[in-house]
Phi, psi and omega in degrees: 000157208231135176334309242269311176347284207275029178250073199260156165299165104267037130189233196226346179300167208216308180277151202246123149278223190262357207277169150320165186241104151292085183292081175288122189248140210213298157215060159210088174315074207173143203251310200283118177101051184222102170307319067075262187293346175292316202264005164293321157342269194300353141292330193263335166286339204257335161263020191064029221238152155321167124221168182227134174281115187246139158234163218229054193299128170263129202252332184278006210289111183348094138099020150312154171223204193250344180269354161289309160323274198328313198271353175289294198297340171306310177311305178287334140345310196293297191304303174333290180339282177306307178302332187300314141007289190261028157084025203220101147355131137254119189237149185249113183239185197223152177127173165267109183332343182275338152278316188293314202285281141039294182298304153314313162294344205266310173326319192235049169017063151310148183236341183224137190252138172234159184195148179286158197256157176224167169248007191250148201321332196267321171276336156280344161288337132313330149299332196291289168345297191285349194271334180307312168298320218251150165251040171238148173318126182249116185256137164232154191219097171283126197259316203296309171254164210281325156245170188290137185306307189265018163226008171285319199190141161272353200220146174296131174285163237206013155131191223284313169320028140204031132314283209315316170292007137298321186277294166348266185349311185259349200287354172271352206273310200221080172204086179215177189283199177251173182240139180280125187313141192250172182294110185290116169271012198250127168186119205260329214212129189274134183237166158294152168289157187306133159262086163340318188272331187284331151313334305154292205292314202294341230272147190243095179220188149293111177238015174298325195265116190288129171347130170250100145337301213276341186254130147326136165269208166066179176284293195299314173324328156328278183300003198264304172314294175317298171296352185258329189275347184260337159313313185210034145190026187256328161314350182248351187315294178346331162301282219243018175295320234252006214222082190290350187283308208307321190081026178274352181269169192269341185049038186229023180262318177318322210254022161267290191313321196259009173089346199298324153259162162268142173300342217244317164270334166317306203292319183308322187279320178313333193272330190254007142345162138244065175271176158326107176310288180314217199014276162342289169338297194272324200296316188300321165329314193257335179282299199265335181258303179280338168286319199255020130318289185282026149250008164272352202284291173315310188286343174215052164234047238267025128303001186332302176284350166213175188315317170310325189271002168292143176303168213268343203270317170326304157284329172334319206265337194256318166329281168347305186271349195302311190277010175319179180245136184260163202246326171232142166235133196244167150276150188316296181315334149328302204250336169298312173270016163090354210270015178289197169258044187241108159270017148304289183313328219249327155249038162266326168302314182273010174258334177311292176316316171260348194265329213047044175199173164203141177316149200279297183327298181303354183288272195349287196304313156315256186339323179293325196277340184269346155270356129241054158279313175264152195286346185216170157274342160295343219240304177316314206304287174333280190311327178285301174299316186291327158295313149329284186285348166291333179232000166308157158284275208273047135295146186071056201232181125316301189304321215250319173288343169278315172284266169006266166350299187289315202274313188265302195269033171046047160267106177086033153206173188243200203250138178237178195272141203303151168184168202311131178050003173245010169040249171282332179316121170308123173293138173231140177224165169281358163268358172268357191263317164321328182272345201261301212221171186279078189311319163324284201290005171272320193282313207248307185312311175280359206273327195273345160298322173277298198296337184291331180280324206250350174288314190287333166286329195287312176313317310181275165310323203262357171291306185309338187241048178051009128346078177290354146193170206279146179323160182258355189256348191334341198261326186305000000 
């Protein structure tokens, strides 16, 4: 297979000056397994030419946070490290891309720009923005999924049972090792190094929501997390996935959303195990067919994210169903703290908040309870995706708008038999959480987790403001 496969134009120019090769690099955070940065190298080999990585922090980026920033620039810390390495600039520049970039090429006579492909909305408007400024050849490289969004299918797909022969078909064409990055011998141009921490300090987020201590950022933490899920726990996923008590998942969707691994040596080490066939199967199932579902979603959809963008029986069905009577109505700030009357639910908001992920089963039952729960399915929709993406890592993603989507508006699932305010939509009950797995102990980890989380900010605050320890009724 030839680079070139995963490579489109975004525009038309054609002619090159004498100038540099620019890699922006944007969601795929990564020096090793990287199409991206492979195929800007080898344009920049082949003309003799410097290249340089630039990346482009937006401080404004739709529902970031300080703990999403955190666990990114830690991870790029790592990527400065390493290119400086292979002989490669790296420059950080702060703003909105569609200005910053431009500007940069025009700063460093650039003769060709490459950037990673994305489906999401925001970023082809930046791409769009930019192809409009610039008169140098404009390249996007999907890095991200193993076959290409846009040679997997030309048209959005009606779920995974028609992808999946699609994906299959092609999935030998490019699921091979990588060719390695080389030692840049061409380099013009010297940058200061980042100062990281000050970047950190500065940064205009939401900073109530916090770092998670226990996951590592960067690539090597990445390949470290990988090597502990195919050692001592991917023989059991076939099982034990669906068990949020277990501790069975691979925990590699943070560091897949920021580029930090590839999706693509995930799959390649899993194959080349000896695990559990039946495992292997279904985790490769979820990694490659169902992920990369949602970037066929996201890439021809552009409704991705709201009601309009539901298969057509769906609304029908949820119309239908909008005045139903609801027995609870929470408010977002409600439902936000965790206060309902479900403590299933209520400690899946609190492994969100403190942990920044939730088991994917418990995501489903989440979701489903918050359309009935809210006055519309629009209300659902919101309130779900803006909780997601505020304290998930692997928020703001295709995979986190697709699950919302699927669990409240039947997107990639089909019609099940009608009943009150969910119409056609699949029904979730807490007996079914009863049935899969021991929901108390999922109920007590977190409830116990929160009060230790919410003591420890407090412990935390009330030292800064010379306090030597916390009130003695705190747990009341």
């Amino acid at each position: 297979m030839h680079i070139e496969e995963r490579v489109r134009r975004l525009n038309d120019i054609e002619k090159e000056n004498n100038g540099l090769v620019i890699y922006w690099m944007s969601r795929d955070q990564r020096i090793q397994d990287n199409w991206s940065l492979l195929f800007s190298q080898r344009l920049a080999l082949k003309a003799k030419a410097p290249l340089i990585v630039v990346f482009c922090l937006d401080t404004t980026y739709p529902g970031a946070t300080f703990r999403s920033y955190s666990f990114m620039l830690k991870g790029l810390a790592q990527v400065e490290a390493q290119l400086k390495a292979l002989n490669i600039p790296f420059l950080l520049i702060q703003g909105q891309p569609e200005n910053e970039i431009p500007e940069i090429i025009k700063k460093t006579e650039a003769k060709v720009l490459v950037t990673d492909f994305d489906p999401l909305r925001i970023k082809a408007k930046w791409k769009s923005s930019i192809a409009k400024q610039i008169s140098i050849p404009f390249y996007e490289v999907d890095a991200h999924n193993i076959v290409p969004c846009f040679m997997a299918s030309p048209k959005l797909e009606f779920g995974a049972y028609t992808l999946r022969p699609k994906i299959n078909k092609l999935l030998n064409n490019y699921l091979h090792e990588f060719p390695q990055p080389e030692h840049h011998p061409f380099n013009q141009h010297s940058f200061p190094p980042v100062d990281w921490q000050h970047v950190t300090a500065t940064l205009s987020c939401n900073r109530k929501v916090t770092e998670i201590d226990e996951l590592i950022p960067g690539e090597e933490a990445a390949h470290s997390e990988l090597s502990t899920f195919i050692s001592n726990k991917l023989d059991q996923y076939a099982t034990l996935r669906n068990d949020p008590t277990a501790d069975a998942t691979s925990n590699l969707s943070p560091y897949i959303h920021f580029g930090q691994i590839s999706a693509q040596r995930v799959a390649l080490e899993v194959l080349k195990s000896d695990s559990d066939k039946n495992s292997a199967e279904a985790f490769l199932e979820e990694l490659i067919v169902r992920r990369e579902l949602s970037d066929n979603f996201c890439y021809y959809n552009a409704d991705y994210d709201n009601f309009n963008g539901l298969p057509a029986w769906a609304k029908t069905t949820l119309n239908e169903h909008r005045n139903d009577e609801r027995q609870w109505i929470y408010s977002s700030h409600e439902l936000e703290s965790a206060a309902t009357h479900d403590n299933a639910w209520n400690a899946a908001q609190k492994e969100l908040m403190i942990r920044g992920k939730m088991h994917g089963y418990m995501r489903m039952y989440w979701a489903k309870k918050i359309l009935e729960w809210t006055a519309s399915p629009e209300d659902a929709l919101s309130i779900a995706i803006y909780l997601n993406d505020k304290y998930a890592l692997d928020g703001r993603d295709p995979n986190g708008y697709v699950g919302c989507m699927w669990a409240i508006g039947g997107v990639h699932d089909r019609a099940w038999g009608t009943r009150s305010i969910y119409g056609k939509i699949r029904y979730m009950n807490d007996n079914g959480l009863k049935r899969k797995f021991n929901i108390q102990k999922y109920i007590v980890t977190y409830n116990t987790l929160s009060a230790n989380h919410f003591f420890n900010q407090f412990r935390s605050n009330t030292i800064k403001n010379g306090q030597k320890k916390a009130p003695g009724n705190f747990y009341s």
